[in-house]
DSSP file (Angstrom, degrees, kcal/mol; ACC not computed):
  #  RESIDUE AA STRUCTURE BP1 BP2  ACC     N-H-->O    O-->H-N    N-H-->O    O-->H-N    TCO  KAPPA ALPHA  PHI   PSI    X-CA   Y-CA   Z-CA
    1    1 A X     >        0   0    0      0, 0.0     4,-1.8     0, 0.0     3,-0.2   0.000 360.0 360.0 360.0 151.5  -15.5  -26.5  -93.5
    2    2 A X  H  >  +     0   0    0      1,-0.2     4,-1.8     2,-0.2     0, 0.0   0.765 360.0  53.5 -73.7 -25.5  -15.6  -27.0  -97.3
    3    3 A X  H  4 S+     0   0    0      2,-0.2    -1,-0.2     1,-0.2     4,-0.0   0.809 110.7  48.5 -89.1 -18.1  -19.7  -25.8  -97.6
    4    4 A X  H  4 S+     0   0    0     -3,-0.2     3,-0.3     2,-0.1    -2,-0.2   0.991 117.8  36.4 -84.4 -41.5  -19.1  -22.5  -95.9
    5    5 A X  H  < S+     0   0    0     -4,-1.8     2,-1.6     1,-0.3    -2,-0.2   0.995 136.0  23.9 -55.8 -61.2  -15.8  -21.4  -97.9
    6    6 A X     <  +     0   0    0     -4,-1.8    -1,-0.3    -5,-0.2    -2,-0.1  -0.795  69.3 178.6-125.9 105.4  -17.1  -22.8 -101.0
    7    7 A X        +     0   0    0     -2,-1.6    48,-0.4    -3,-0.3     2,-0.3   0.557  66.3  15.2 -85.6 -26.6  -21.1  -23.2 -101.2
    8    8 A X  S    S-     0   0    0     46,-0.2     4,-0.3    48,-0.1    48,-0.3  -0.711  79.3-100.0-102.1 179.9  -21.4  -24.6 -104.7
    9    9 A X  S  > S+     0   0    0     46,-3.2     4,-1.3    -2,-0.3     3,-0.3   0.812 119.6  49.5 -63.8 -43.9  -19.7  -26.1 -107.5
   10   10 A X  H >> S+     0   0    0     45,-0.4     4,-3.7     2,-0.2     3,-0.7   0.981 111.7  47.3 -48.7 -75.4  -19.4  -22.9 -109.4
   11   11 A X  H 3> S+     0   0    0      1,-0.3     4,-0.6     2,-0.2    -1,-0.2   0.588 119.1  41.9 -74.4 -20.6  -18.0  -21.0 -106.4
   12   12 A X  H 3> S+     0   0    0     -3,-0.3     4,-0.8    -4,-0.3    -1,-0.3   0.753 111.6  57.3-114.1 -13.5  -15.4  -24.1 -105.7
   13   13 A X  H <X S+     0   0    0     -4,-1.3     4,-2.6    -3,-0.7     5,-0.4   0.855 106.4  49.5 -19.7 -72.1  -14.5  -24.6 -109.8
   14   14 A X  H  X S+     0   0    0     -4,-3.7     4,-1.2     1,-0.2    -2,-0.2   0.845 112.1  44.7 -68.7 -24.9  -13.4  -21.1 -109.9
   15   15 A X  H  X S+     0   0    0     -4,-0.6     4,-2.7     2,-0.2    -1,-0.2   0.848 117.8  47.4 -63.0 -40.2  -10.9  -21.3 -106.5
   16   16 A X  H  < S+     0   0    0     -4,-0.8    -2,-0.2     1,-0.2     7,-0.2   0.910 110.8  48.0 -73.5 -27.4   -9.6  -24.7 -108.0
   17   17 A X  H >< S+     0   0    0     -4,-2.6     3,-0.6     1,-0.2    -1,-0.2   0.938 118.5  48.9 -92.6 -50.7   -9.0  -23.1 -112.0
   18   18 A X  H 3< S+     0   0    0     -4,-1.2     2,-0.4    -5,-0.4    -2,-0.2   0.918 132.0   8.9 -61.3 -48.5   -7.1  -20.1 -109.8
   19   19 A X  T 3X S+     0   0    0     -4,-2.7     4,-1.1     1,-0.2     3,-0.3  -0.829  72.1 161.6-135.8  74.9   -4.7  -22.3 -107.4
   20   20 A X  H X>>S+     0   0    0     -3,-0.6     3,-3.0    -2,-0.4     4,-2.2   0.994  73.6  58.4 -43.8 -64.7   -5.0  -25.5 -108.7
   21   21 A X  H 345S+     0   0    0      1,-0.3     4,-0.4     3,-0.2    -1,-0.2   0.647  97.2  56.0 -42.1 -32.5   -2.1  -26.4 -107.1
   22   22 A X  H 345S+     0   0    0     -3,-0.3    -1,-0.3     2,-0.2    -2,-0.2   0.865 119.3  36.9 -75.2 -42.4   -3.5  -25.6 -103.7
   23   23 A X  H <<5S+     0   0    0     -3,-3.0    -2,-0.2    -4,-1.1    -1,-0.2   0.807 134.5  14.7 -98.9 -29.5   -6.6  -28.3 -104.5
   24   24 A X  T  <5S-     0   0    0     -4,-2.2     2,-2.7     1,-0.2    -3,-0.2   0.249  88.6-117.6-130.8  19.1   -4.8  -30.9 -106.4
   25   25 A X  S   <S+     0   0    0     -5,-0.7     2,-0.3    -4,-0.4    -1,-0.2  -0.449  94.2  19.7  95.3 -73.7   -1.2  -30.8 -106.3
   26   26 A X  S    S-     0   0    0     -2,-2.7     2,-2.2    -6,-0.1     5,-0.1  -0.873  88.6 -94.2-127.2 139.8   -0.9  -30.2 -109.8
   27   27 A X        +     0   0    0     -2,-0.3     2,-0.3     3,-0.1    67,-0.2  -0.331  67.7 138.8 -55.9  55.4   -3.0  -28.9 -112.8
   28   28 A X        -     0   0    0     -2,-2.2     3,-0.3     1,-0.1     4,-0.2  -0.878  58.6-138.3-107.4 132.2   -4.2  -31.8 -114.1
   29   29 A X  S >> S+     0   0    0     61,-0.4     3,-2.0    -2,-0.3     4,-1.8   0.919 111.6  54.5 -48.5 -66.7   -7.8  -33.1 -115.6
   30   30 A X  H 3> S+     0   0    0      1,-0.4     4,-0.7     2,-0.2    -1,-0.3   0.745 105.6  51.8 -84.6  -8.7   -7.4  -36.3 -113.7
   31   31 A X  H 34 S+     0   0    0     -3,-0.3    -1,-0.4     2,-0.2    -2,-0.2   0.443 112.0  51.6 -75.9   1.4   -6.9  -34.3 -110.1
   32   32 A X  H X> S+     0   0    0     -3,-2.0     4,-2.6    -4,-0.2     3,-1.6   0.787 108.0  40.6-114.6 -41.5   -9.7  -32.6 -110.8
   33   33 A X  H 3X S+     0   0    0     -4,-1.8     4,-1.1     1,-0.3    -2,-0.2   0.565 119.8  50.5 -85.6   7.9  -12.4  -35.2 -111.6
   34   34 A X  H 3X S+     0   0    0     -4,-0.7     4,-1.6    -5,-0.3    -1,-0.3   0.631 109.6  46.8 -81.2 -21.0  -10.9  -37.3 -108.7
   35   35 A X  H <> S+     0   0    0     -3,-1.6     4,-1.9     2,-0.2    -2,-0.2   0.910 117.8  41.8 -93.9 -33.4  -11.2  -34.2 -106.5
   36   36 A X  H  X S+     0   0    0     -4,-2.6     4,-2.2     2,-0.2     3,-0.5   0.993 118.7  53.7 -71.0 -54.9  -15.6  -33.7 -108.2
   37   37 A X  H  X S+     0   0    0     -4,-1.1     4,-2.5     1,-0.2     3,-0.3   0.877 111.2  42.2 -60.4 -58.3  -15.8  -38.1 -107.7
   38   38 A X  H  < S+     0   0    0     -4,-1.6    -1,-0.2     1,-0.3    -2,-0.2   0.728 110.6  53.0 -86.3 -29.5  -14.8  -37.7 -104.2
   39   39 A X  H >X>S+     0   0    0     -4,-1.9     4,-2.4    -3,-0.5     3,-2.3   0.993 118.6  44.6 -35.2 -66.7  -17.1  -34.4 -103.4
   40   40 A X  H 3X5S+     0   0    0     -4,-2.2     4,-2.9     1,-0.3     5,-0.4   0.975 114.7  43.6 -62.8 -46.6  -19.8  -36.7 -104.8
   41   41 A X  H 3<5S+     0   0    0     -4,-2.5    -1,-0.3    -5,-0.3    -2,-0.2   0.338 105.3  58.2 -91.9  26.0  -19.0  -39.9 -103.0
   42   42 A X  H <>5S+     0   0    0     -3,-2.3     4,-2.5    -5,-0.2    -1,-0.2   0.576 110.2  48.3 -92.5 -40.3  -18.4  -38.6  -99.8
   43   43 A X  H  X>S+     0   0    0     -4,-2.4     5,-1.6     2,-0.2     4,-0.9   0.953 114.9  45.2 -39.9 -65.6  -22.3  -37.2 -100.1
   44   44 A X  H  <<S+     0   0    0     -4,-2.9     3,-0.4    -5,-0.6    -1,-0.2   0.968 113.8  43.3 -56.2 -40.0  -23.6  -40.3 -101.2
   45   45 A X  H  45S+     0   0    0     -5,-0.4    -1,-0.2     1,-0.3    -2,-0.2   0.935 118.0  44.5 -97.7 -37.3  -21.9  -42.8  -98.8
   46   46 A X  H  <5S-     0   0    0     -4,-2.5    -1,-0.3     2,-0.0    -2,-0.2   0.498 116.4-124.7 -94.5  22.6  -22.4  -40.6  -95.5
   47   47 A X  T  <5 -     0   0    0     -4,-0.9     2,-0.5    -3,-0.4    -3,-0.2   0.941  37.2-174.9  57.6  62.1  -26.1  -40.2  -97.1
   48   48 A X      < -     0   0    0     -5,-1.6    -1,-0.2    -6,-0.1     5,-0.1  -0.790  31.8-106.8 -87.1 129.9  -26.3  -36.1  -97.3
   49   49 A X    >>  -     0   0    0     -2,-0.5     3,-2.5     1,-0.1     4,-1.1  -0.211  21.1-116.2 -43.9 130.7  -29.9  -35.0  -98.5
   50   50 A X  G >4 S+     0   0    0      1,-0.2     3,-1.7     2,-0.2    -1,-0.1   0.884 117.1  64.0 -25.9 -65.8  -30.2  -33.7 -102.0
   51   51 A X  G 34 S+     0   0    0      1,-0.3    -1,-0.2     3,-0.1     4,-0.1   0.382 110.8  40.2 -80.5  -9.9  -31.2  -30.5 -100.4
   52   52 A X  G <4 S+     0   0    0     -3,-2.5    -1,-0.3     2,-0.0    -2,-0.2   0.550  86.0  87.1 -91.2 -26.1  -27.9  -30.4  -98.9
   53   53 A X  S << S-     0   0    0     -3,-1.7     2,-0.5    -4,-1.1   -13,-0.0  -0.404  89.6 -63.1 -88.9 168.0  -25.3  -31.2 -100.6
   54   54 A X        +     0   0    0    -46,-0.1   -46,-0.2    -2,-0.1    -1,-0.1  -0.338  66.7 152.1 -74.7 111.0  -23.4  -29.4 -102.6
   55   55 A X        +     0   0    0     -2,-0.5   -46,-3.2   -48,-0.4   -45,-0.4  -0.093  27.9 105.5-119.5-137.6  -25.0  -27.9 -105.8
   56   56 A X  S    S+     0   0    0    -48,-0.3     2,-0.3   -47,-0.2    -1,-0.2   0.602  76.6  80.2  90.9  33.0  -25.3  -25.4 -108.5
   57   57 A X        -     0   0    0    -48,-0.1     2,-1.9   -47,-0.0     3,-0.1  -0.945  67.2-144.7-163.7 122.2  -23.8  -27.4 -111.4
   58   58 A X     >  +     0   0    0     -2,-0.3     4,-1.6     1,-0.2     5,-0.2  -0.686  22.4 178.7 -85.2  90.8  -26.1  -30.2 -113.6
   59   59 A X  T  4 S+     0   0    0     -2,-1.9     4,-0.4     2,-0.2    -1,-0.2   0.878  76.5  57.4 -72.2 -21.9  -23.0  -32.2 -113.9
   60   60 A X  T  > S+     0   0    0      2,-0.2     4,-2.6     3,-0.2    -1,-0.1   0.820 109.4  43.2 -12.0 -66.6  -25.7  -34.7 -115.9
   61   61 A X  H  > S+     0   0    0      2,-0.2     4,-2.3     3,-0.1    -2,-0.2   0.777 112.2  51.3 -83.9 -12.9  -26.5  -32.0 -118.2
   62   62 A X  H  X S+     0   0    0     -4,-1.6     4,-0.6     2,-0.2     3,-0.5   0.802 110.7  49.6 -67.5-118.2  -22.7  -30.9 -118.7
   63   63 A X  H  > S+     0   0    0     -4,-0.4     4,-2.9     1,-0.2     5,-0.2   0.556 116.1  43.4   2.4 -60.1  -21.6  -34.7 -119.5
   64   64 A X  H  X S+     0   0    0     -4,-2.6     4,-2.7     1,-0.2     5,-0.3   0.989 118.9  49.3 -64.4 -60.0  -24.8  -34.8 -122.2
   65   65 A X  H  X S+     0   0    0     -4,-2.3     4,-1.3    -3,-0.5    -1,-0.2   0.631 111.0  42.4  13.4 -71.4  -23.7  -31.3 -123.4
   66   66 A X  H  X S+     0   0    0     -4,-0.6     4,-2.7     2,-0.2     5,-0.5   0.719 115.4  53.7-107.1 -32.8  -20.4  -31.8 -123.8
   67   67 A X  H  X S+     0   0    0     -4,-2.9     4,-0.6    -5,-0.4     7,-0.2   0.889 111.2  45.5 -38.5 -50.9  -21.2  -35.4 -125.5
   68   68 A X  H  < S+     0   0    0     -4,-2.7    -2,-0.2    -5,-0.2    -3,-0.1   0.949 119.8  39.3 -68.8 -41.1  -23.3  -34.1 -127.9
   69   69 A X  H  < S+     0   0    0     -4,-1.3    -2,-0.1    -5,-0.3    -3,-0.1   0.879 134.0  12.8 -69.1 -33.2  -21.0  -31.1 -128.8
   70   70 A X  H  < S+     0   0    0     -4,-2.7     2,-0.4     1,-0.1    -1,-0.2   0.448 108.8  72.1-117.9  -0.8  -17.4  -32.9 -128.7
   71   71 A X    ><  +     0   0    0     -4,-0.6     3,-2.0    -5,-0.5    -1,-0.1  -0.452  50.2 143.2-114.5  57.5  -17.7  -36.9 -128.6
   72   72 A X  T 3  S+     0   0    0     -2,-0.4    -1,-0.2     1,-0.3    -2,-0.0   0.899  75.2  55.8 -77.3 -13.8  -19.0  -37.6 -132.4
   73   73 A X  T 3  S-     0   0    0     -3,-0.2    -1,-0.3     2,-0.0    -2,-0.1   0.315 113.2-132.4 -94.4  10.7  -17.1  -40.7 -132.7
   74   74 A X    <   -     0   0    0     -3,-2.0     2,-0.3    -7,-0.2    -2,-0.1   0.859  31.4-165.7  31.0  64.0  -19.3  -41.4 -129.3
   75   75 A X        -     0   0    0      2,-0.1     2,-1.0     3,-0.1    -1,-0.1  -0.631  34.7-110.0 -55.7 136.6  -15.9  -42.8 -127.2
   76   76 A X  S    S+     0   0    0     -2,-0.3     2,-0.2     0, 0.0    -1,-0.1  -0.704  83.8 118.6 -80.3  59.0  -16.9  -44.6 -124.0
   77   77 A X        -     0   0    0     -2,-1.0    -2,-0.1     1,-0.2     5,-0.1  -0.948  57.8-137.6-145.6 136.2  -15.4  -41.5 -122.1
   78   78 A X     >  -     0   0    0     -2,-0.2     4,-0.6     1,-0.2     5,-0.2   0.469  49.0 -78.5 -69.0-140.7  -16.9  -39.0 -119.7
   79   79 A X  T  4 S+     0   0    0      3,-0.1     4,-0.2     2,-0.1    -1,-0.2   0.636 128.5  48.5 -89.4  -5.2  -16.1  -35.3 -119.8
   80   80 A X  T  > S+     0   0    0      2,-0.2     4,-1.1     3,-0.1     5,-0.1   0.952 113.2  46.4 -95.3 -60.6  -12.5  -35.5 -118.1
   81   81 A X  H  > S+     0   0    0      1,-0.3     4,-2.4     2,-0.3     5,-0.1   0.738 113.7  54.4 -59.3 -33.1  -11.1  -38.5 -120.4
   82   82 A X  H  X>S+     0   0    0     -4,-0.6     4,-3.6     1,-0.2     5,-0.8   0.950 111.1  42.1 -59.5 -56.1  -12.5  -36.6 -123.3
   83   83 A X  H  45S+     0   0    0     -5,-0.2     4,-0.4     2,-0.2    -2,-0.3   0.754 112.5  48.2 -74.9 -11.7  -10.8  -33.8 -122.6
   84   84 A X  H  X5S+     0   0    0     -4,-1.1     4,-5.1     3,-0.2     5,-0.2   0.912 113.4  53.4 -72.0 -64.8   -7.7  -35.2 -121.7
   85   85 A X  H  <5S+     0   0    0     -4,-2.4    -2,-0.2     1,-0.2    -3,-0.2   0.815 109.2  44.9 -24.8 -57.7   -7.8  -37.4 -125.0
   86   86 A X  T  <5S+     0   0    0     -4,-3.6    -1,-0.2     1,-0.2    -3,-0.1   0.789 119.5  44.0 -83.2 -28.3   -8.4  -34.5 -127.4
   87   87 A X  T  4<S-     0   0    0     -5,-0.8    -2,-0.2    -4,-0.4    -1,-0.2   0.968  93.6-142.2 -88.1 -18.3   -5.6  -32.3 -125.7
   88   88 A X     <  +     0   0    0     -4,-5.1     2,-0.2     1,-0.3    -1,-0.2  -0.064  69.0  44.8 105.7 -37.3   -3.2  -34.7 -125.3
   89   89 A X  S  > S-     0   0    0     -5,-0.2     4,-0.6     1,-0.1    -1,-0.3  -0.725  80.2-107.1-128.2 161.3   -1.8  -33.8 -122.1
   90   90 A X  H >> S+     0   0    0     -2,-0.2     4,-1.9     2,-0.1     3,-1.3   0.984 110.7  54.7 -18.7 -91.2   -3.1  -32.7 -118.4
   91   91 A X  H >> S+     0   0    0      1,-0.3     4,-2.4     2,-0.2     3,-1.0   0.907 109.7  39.5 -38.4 -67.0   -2.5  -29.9 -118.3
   92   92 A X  H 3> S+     0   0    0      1,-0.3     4,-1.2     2,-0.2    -1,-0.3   0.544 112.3  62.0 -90.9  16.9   -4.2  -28.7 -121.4
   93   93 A X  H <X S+     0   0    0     -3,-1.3     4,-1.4    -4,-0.6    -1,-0.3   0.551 102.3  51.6 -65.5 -23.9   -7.2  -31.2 -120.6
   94   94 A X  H <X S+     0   0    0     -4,-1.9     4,-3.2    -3,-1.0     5,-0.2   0.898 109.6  48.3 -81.1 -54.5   -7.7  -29.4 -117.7
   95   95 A X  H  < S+     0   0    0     -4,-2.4     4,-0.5    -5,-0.2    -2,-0.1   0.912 114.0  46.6 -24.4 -67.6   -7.7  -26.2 -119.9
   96   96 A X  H >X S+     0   0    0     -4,-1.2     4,-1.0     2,-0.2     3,-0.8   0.833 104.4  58.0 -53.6 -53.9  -10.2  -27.6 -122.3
   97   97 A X  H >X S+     0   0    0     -4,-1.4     4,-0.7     1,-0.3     3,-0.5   0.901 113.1  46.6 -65.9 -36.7  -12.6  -29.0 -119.6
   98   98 A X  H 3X S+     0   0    0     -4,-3.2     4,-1.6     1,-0.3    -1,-0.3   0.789 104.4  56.3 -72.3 -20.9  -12.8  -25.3 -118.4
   99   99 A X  H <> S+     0   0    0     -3,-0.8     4,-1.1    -4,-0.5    -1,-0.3   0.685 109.8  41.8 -80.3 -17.3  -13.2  -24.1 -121.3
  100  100 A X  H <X S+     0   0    0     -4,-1.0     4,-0.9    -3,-0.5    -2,-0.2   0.704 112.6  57.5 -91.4   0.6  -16.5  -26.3 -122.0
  101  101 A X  H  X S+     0   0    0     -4,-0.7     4,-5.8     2,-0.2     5,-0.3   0.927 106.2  45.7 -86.6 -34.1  -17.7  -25.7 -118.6
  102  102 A X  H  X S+     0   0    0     -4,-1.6     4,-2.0     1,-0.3     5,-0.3   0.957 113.1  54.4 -59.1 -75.6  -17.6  -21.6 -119.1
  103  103 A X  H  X>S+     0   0    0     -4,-1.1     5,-3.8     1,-0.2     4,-1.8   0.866 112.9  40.8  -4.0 -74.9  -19.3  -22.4 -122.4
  104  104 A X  H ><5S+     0   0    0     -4,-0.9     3,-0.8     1,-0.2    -2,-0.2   0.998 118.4  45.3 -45.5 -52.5  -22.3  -24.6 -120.5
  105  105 A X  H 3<5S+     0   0    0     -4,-5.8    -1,-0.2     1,-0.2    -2,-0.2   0.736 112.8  48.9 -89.7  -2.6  -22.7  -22.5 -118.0
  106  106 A X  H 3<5S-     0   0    0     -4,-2.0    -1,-0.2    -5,-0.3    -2,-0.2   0.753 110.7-115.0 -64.4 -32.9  -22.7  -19.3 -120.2
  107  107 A X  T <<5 +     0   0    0     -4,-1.8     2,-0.2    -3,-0.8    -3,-0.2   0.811  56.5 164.2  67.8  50.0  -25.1  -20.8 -122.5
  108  108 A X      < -     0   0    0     -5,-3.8    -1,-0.3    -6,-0.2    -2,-0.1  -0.685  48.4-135.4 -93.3 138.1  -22.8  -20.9 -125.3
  109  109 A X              0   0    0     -2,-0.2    -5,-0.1     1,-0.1    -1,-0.1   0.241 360.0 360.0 -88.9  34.8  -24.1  -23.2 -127.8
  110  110 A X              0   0    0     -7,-0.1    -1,-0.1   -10,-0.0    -6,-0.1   0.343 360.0 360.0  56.1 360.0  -20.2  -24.3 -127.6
């Protein structure tokens, strides 16, 4: 089961950044925030308590974060389309997104 191997967000972040491939086929920004929207909207639609579901990560406060720090032209894109946008590619959107998460969750003012 997905909550005993990997008990947070943090703890299932760092398996996916190791073996991408193993969690999305390929090392791509948009496999990864399809793989975090479907975590979430599998929660939501079979109605798992808050107190259950899988946390450790303000994806809320990441998204404002990463708005304030990288989006001045304020583009109508979340933190995976940003980051795809400013690298150019997948691949190094995927890079980039990890790199703003280490940042957040370091408490790097980024």
């Amino acid at each position: 089961m997905l909550r005993d191997r990997y008990p947070d967000i943090p703890t299932l972040l760092a398996a996916i950044r190791t073996r991408p491939g193993m969690f999305l086929g390929h090392q791509t920004i948009r496999g990864l925030h399809l793989l975090l929207s479907g975590i979430h909207f599998a929660e939501d639609f079979h109605g798992v308590p808050e107190a259950d579901r899988i946390g450790g990560f303000d994806a809320a406060g990441f998204e404002l974060w990463v708005e304030s720090r990288h989006n001045p032209r304020r583009l109508s894109l979340n933190s995976f389309g940003l980051a795809a946008q400013l690298a150019g590619s997948e691949v190094a959107g995927f890079d980039l997104w990890f790199g703003w998460y280490d940042a957040f969750m370091g408490g790097s003012s980024g």
